[in-house]
C-alpha positions, 0 to 999 in steps of 0.5 A: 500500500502507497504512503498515505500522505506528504506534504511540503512547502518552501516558505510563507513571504511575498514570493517574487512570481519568476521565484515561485515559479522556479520553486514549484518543480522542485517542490513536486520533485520532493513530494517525489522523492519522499514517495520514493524513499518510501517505496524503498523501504517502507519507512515514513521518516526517511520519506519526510527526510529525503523531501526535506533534503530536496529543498535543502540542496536546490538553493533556492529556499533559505535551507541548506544550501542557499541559506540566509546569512546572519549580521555577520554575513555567516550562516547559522542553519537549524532543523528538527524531525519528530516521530508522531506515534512515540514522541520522539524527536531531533533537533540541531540549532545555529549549524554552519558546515553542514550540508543536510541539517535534517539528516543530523536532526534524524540523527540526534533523535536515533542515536542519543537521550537528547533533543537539541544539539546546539553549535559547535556541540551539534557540529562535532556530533556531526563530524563523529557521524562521518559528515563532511564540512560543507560550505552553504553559502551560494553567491547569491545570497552573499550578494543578497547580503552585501546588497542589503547591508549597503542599504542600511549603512545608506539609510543610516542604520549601520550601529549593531545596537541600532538593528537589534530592533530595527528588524521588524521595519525590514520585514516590512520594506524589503518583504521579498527576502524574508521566506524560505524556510522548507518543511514536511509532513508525512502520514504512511499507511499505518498512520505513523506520522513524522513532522519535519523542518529546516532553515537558515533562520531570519535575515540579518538576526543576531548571531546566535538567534534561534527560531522556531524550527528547532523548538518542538511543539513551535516549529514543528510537531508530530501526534498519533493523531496528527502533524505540522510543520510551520515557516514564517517569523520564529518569533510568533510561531514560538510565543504560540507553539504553533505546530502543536496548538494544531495538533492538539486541536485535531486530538479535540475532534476539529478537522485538520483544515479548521485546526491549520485555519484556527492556529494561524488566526489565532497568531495574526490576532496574538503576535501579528508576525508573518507566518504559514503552516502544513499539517496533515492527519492520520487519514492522509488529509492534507492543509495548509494556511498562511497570512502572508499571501502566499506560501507555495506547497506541493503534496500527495494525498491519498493517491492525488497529487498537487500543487499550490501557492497557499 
């Protein structure tokens, strides 16, 4: 029997139309692999793992590869992955020369007590793992960073004090930047369901921010009854726990399209930031909601497959 479900997506924003355009094959092409990863052993984790990985290696999304960089110009990546059916789950935060964050997520779930790795502690796991060091940052976005940072100095915001909290007035006359985090959701035919999540975080943030991505029950979140997997500004997905206030609201009786509505008005009204989630539940019914006006996803849900700029 097939996979019952999977779904990704490659970031709630404002998506530029040659942008998105660009982005949409390689989102079928992760729902594909994650099918196919599937196939090949019947395992719904590496199936929600190999699609993410597909987004981390395109460059085109602000994971692996092609990451945003920090204040500093260097890339800090966090992602985790959660298994729905024991709660177990692997996180990895502010990684810098890594190719797949996800695959050393997966790792820190099965092969130690903890959740989170964190840095230089979550690089050397790494290279424990035979990971080899790996270079993220593509000429494009350092061109994106050298561009934007001349802008500032420009418009006089230069001190490192001064962005601290300056980054909210960014979002908001450059929006076309801040987007691209990946995630995935995926339901196999037991109703085992697996949550996954990867990014390079917030343009310009303070070294040593962290987001959502990597908080279980904020970024992502996986039960026997349903999961997701949330993108946007780390912030306000954090202060709500998102992915989780979804899941628990299916475990309630709600349908999974009301839970996914509910979570991000309940965001809008609470916090106000940009954000957009995907969720799927047991039965292989798939959802997906923003408020930024689009956030591009594809999926495969009980043997129909799709794509949609959310």
């Amino acid at each position: 029997m097939p996979i019952r479900g999977l779904i990704v997506h490659g970031g709630a924003g404002r998506w530029e139309a040659r942008r998105l355009e660009r982005a949409k094959p390689v989102l079928i092409r992760a729902v594909e692999r994650g099918i196919e990863a599937f196939n090949e052993n019947g395992d719904v984790v590496s199936a929600c793992e190999e699609a993410v990985k597909v987004l981390e290696d395109s460059a085109l999304f602000n994971a692996g590869t092609g990451s945003t960089l920090n204040i500093f110009g260097e890339v800090e990546m966090d992602a985790s992955i959660m298994r729905g059916w024991d709660l177990e789950a692997g996180a990895v935060a502010a990684v810098r020369r890594i190719k797949n964050p996800i695959s050393l997520a997966r790792k820190v779930m099965e092969e130690t007590d903890h959740v989170m790795l964190v840095g230089e502690g979550a690089e050397r796991f790494a290279r424990a793992l035979g990971f080899q060091e790996y270079d993220p940052i593509t000429p494009e976005r350092l061109e994106k960073y050298r561009k934007y940072m001349q802008k500032l100095k420009e418009e006089g915001i230069d001190a490192l004090p001064v962005r601290w909290k300056r980054l909210g007035e960014l979002m908001k006359k450059y929006p076309h930047y801040f987007h691209g985090t990946v995630g995935c959701v995926a339901v196999d035919d037991a109703g085992k369901i697996v949550s996954a999540s990867s990014t390079g975080g917030v343009f310009l943030k303070l070294e040593g921010r962290v987001g959502d991505t990597p908080q279980i029950g904020s970024g992502i979140y996986a039960t026997e009854f349903a999961g997701a997997s949330a993108t946007g500004i780390g912030e306000g997905i954090a202060r709500v726990v998102l992915s989780k206030r979804i899941c628990d609201a299916v475990e309630r009786g709600i349908s999974i399209g009301e839970a996914v509505r509910m979570g991000i008005d309940y965001l809008t009204e609470r916090v106000g930031l940009d954000a957009g989630v995907i969720a799927l539940d047991v039965e292989g019914n798939v959802a997906h909601h923003s408020n930024t006006g689009t956030m591009p996803v594809a999926y495969y849900s009980n043997g129909k497959m799709g794509v949609e700029q959310g």
